[in-house]
N, C-alpha and C positions, 0 to 999 in steps of 0.2 A: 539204141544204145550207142550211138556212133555221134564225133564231130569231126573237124578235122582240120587238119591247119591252115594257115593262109596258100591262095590259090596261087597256083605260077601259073598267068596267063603266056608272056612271053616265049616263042620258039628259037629265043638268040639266046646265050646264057647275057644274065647281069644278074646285079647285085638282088633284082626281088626275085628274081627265080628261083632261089634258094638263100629263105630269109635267115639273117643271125639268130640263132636263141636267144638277143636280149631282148628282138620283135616279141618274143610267145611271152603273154603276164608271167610274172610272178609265182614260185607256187601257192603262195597266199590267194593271192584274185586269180590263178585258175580252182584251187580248191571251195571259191567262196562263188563261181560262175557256175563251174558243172553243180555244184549242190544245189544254188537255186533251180538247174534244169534239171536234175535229178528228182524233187521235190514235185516239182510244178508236171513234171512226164507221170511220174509214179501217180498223183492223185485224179488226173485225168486218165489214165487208162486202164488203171488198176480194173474197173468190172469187167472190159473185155478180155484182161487175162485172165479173171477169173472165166469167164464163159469159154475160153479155148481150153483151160485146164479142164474144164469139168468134161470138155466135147472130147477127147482126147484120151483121158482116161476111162469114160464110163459110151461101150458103143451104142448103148440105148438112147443117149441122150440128143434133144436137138436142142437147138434156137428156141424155138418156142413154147418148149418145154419147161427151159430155165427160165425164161420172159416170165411162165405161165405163174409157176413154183418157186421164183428165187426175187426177194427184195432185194430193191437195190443196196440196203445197208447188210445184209447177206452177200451182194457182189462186191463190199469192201473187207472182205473177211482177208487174215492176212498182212492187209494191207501195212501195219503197222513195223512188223517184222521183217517187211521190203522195204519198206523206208529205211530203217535200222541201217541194214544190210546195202542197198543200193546209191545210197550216198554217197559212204567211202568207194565201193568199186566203183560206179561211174566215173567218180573224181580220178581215182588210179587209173580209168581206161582210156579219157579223154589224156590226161596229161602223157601218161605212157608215147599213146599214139603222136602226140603234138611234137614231144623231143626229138622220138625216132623219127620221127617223119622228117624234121627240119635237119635232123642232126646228120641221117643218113644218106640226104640231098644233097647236102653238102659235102661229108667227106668221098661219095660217088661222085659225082661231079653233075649229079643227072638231074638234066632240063625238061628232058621229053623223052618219052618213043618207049621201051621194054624196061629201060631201067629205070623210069619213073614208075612206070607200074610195081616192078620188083619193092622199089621202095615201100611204096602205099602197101602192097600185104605182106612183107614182112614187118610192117610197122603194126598193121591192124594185129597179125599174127601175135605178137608180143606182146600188143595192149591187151589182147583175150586171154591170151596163157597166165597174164600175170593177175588181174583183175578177178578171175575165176576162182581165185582164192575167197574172195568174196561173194559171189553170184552164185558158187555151190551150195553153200549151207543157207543161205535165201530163200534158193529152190526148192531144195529137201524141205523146210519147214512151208512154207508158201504153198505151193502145190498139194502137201497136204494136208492144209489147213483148208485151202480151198476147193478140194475135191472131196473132202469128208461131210457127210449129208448133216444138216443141223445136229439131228438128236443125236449124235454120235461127235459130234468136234471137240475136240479137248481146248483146252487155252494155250497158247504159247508157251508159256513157261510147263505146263503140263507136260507135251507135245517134247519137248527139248529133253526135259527129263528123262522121258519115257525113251526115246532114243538114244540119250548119253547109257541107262541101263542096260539096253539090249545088245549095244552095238561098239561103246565107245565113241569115241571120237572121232574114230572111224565112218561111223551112222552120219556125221552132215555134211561129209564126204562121197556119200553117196552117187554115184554117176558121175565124179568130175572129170574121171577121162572122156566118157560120152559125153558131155559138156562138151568139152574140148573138140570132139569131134564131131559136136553138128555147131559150135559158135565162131571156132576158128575161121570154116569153110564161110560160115557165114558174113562172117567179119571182113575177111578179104574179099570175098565178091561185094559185100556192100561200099567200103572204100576206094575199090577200083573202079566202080561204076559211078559212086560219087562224086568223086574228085576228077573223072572223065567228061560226066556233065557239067562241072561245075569250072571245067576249064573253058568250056564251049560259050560261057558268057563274059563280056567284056566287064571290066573291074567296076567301071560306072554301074552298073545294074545287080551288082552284087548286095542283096539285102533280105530281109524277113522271108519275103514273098519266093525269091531264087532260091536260096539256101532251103525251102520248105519243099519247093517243086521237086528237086535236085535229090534231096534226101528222101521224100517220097518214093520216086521212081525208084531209086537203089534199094532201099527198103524193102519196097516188095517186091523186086526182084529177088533178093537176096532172102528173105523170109519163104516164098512157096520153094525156093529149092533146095534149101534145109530144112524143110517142114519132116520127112519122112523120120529122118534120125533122133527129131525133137518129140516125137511121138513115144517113140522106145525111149529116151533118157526121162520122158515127165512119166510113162509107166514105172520103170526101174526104179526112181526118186519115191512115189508115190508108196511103190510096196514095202512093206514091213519084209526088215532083215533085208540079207543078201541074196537079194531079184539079178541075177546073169541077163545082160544083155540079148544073148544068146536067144534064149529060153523065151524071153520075151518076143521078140522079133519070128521067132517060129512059132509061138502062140497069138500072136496077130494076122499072121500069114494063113494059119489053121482054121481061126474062126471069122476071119474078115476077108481074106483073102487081099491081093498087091493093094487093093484101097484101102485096108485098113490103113497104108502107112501114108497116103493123102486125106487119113481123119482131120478134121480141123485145119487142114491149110488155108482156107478163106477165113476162120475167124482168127489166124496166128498171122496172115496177112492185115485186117481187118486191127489188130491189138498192134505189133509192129509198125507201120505205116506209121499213125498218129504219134507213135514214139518219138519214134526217130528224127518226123518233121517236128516234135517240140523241142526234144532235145537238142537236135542240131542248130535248130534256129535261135532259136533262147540263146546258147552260149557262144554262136559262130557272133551274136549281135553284141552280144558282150564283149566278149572278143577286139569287134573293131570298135565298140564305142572307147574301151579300153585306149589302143592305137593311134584313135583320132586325139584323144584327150593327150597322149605322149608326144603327139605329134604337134598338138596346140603347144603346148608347154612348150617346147622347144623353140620356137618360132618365135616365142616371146621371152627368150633367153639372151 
């Protein structure tokens, strides 16, 4: 769920080092970029989130279990109501992150070294906190849509109901501090380690293939080491009513012991990875075909 802005290769300051905001598109052609990567992420990996939901919540379950027992149009359950929902936030997350990022480059003055870091995750920091308006009631409904066993799944609208009665408004609200506190941490290690790799290639070779590699790696760096918090928040989400974090995280500990909270890390690495590298790349290439085309124009002004 990460992209990120144009790269400052340079260790001198100038002018690309910290690009103008009227480098970053539009919020028209950033809204119409991350949606098609939104789109194009969400239907490509939507089954392995469903399979890291199902691993996660239920400790009986494996791999092969679900391979054995679950159609693939059963691993797009869901699906529809993360689209809904992942659209907009993605859009609000990329764009969030692209302003801050250029906008706080600039009035810091910073090129390289701590404060360029600082920058990247207080920028990531505020794309998640803000976006997560979105991506919670996603979750709540998503997760358990996808962890409820067939004979027993409601419909969306069913599902939504049934929570707006019990709970209010409150209900698809559920976990967004825990949200917060396992996508934050994630979002800032994945952006610092992004934007670290991604400074390590020369601007010539910046394309599909780099942006892929680069987002890869950060990726699942950034996904096994928030894995344990993401375990308790997709529990919490998933239970009916008001499930305490708490309560949870001492009943994972009880009957699984410290590895219950490395449940599903290889498939929440395995779902994440391929995210990231579509998302990133898709809109980093937009992005600059974007750029290149401002850039043409120009030249023939």
């Amino acid at each position: 769920m990460a992209v990120s802005h144009a790269t400052i290769h340079p260790t001198m300051p100038s002018e690309n080092d910290n690009p103008s905001p009227k480098t970053q598109p539009p919020p028209l052609a950033s809204l119409a970029f991350s949606s098609l990567s939104a789109l194009a992420t969400r239907c490509a990996t939507h089954p392995l989130d469903t399979i890291k939901v199902i691993v996660q919540t239920s400790p009986s379950a494996s791999i092969t279990h679900i391979l054995q027992t679950q159609s693939l149009a059963s691993l797009y359950r869901g699906l529809g109501i993360a689209t809904v929902f992942s659209v907009p936030a993605l859009s609000l997350y990329l764009h969030t992150y692209d302003q801050c990022s250029t906008r706080l480059a600039r009035l810091a003055g910073a090129h390289d070294g701590p404060a360029l870091l600082a920058v990247h995750a207080v920028s990531a920091a505020s794309a998640e906190a803000l976006s997560s308006v979105f991506w919670t009631p996603m979750e709540v409904l998503k997760n358990t849509l996808q962890a409820a066993p067939a004979r027993a799944r409601p419909s969306t609208l069913a599902l939504a109901a049934h929570i707006y009665r019990r709970e209010g408004i409150r209900g698809f609200f559920r976990g967004y501090v825990l949200s917060l506190a396992v996508f934050v941490p994630y979002s800032v290690i994945y952006y610092v380690a992004y934007e670290q790799l991604k400074r390590g290639c020369a601007p010539a070779e910046l394309g599909f293939a780099t942006y892929a590699a680069c987002a890869g790696v950060a990726g699942a760096v950034a996904g096994a080491a928030s894995n344990g918090l993401d375990v308790v928040k997709t529990r919490v989400q998933v239970g009916a009513g008001r499930v305490r974090a708490g309560d949870v995280m001492r009943d994972i500990y009880r009957r699984e012991g410290a590895m219950g909270f490395a449940r599903g890390a290889g498939h929440r690495v395995a779902w994440i990875t391929p995210s990231v590298v579509l998302s990133m790349s898709i809109y980093e290439v937009l992005k600059d075909s974007w750029k290149h085309d401002q850039e043409a124009g120009k030249r023939h002004e």
